[in-house]
C-alpha positions in Angstrom: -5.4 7.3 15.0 -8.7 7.8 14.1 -10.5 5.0 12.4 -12.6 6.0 9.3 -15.8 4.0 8.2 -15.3 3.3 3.7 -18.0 1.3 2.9 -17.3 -2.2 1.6 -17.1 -1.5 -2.2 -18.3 -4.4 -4.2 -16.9 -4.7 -7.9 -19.1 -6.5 -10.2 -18.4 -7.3 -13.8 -20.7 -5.5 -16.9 -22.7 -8.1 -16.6 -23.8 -7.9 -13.2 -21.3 -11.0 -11.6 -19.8 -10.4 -8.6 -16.0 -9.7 -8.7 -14.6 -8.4 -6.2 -15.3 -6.3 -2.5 -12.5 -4.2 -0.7 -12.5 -3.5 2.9 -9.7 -3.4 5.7 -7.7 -6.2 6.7 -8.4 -7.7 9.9 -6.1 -8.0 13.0 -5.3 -11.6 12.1 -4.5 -10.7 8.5 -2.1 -8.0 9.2 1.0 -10.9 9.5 0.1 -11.8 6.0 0.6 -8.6 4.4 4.3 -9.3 4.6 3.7 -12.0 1.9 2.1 -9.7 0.1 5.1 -7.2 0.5 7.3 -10.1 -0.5 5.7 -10.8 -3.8 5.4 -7.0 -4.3 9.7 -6.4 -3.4 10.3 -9.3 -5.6 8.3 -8.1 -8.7 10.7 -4.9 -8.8 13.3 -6.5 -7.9 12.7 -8.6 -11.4 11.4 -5.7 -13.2 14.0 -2.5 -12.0 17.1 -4.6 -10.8 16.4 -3.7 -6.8 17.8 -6.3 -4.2 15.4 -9.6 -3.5 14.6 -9.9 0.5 15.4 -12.9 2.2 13.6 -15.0 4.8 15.4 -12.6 7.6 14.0 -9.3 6.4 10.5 -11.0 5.2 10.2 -11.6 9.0 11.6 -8.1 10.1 9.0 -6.6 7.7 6.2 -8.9 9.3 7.0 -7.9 12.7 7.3 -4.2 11.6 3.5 -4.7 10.1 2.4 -5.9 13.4 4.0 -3.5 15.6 3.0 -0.7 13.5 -0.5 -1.7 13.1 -1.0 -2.1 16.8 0.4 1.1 17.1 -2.4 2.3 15.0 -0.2 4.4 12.5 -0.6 1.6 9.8 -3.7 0.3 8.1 -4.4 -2.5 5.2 -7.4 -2.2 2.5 -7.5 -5.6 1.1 -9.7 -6.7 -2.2 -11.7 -10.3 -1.3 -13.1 -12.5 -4.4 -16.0 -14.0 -3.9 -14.8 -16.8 -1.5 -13.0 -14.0 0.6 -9.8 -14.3 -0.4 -7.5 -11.4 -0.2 -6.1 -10.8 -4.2 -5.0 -7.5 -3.8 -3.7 -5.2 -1.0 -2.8 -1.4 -0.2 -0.8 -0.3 2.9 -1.1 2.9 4.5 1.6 4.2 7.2 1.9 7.8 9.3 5.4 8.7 10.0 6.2 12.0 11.3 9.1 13.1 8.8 11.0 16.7 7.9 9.2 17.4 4.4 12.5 18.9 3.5 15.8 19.6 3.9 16.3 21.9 6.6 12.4 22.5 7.5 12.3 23.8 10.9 9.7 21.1 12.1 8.9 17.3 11.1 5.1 17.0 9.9 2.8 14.0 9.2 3.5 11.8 6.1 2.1 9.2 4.5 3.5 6.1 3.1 1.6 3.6 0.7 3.3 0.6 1.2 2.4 -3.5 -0.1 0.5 -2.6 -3.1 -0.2 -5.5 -4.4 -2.6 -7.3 -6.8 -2.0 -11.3 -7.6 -1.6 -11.4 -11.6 -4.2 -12.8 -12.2 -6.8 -10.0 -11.2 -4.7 -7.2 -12.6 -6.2 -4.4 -15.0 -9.4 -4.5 -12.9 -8.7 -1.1 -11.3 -8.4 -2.8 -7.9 -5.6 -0.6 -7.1 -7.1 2.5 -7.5 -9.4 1.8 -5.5 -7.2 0.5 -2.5 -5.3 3.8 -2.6 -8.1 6.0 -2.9 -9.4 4.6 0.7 -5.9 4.5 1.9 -5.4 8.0 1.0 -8.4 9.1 2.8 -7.2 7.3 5.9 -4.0 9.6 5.8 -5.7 12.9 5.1 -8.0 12.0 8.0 -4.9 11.3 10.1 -3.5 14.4 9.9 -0.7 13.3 6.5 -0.4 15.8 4.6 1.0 14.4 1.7 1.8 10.6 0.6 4.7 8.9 -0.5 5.6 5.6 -2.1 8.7 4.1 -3.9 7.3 2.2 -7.5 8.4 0.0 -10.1 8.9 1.2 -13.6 6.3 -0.4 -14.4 3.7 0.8 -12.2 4.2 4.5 -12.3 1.5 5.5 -14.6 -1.0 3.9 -12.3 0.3 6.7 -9.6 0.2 9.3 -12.4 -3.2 8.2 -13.0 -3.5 8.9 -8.9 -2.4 12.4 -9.3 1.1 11.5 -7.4 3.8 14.0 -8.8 7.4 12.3 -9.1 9.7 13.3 -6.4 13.4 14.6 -7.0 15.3 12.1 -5.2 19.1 10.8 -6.9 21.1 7.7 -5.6 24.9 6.4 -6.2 25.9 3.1 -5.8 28.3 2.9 -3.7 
């Protein structure tokens, strides 16, 4: 996968202060992300009714993380505060996937997984700006489109991203 250099984006208030920076999670941060995910999968679980993971799949979802990030087909863009602590988070994964029923080949996707911003640095725009680099990183990976599954709550801020919804219909069974 190739590896493309986003320059560390400071964030600074009106005023001048330093907020925020974003840049990519490191190798030792990648286990965390699952905590991340966790917070994120509980939030619509709360919110649209989805089931809550346990401790099983929280570590299944960590060890998928690592696996796949060694693998080089997934990538974190984190948000730091001013002591360098990660308050926000946007995951990026290539799959290779049929874009349709009945397409004649499978082609590169992309998924934006973990988004993520602790409540108490929402409405800053931070998650725009994690899946602005993240979808950069797909496009320059060969995706040719990206996909991600969102709360009720969050689906203007993918509207606002220009992502279209997708026809997709469930039963419970």
């Amino acid at each position: 996968m190739i590896n493309i250099v986003l320059p560390t984006l400071n964030i600074s208030s009106l005023r001048g202060d330093f907020l925020y920076k974003t840049r990519w999670a490191t190798t030792d941060e990648v286990p965390y992300m699952s905590e991340y995910w966790c917070l994120m999968a509980n939030e619509m679980a709360d919110i649209d009714g989805t089931p809550k993971p346990d401790n099983e799949r929280v570590t299944q979802v960590k060890e998928l993380f690592v696996n796949e990030y060694m693998a080089g087909h997934l990538v974190f863009r984190v948000a730091v505060d001013k002591e360098d602590r990660i308050i926000a988070c946007a995951g990026g994964l290539i799959r290779t996937e049929y874009a349709y029923p009945l397409a004649e080949e499978p082609t590169l996707f992309g998924w934006i997984i973990s988004v993520y911003t602790n409540k108490a640095h929402r409405k800053q725009g931070l998650a725009h700006h994690l899946i602005n680099d993240i979808c950069l990183w797909l496009k320059e990976n060969g995706a040719k489109r990206a996909k991600l599954w969102s709360s009720s709550l969050a689906k203007n801020i993918y509207k606002d991203l220009d992502f279209q919804p997708m026809i997709d219909l469930e039963k419970k069974l």
